[in-house]
N, C-alpha and C positions, 0 to 999 in steps of 0.2 A: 044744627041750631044750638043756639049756649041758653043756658038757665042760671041766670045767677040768684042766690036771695039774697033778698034784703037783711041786712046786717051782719054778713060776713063780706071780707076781699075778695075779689075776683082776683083770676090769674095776675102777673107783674107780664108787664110788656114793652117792647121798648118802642113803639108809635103812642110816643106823648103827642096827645092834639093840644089843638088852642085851648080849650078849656082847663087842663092842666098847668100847662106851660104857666096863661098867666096866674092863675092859681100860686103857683111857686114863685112865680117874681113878685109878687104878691108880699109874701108871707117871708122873703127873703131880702127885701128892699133896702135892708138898714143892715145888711152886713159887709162889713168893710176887710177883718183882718181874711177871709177863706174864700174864695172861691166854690162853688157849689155847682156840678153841674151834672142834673139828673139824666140819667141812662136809662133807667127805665120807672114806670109807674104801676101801681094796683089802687082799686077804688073800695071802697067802702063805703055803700047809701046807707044813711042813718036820716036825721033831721039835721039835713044836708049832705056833705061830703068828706069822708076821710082818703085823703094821698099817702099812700106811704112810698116815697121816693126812693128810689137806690141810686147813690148820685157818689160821681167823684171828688172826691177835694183838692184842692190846692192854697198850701199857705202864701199869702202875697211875697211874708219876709223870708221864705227858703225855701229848700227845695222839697221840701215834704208834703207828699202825695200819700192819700189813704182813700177809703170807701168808706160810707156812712148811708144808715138809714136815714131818712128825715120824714115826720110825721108831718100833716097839716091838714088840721080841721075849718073847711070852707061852709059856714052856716049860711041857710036859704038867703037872708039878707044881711049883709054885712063884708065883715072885713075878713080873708084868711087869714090863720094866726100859725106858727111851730108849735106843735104838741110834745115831740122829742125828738133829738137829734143824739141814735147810737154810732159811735164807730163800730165798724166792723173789725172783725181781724183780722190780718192778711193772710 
């Protein structure tokens, strides 16, 4: 049995359910130049939800591929938003 508390992250895993998923198209809807696409997820319950995504990148105009955390704060009503978006380093 897992115990997680309240206001820290749980493990990162890579079975993103539906409630993630759209979570991040969500909160990624309006990006044109990168592609984004999350590998794995961890949650944080607050007064809502924090994602921190670990997701591939891809630039539309070359070939450049990199890793990047992306934050996203999902409140009880409302809209998901980007909190931060770190590259990683290779």
């Amino acid at each position: 049995m897992s115990y997680m508390m309240v206001g820290t992250y749980g493990p990162f895993s890579s079975l993103l359910d539906e409630r993630a998923m759209m979570c991040f198209k969500e909160a990624t809807a309006h990006f044109d130049d990168f592609i984004y696409t999350p590998v794995a997820v961890a949650t944080q319950v607050v007064s809502g939800t924090n994602y921190a995504f670990f997701c591939d990148v891809n630039s539309k105009e070359s070939s450049q591929v990199y890793s990047a955390m992306v934050t996203i704060f999902k409140p009880l009503d409302g809209v998901a938003g980007i909190m931060d978006i770190e590259r990683l380093a290779s």
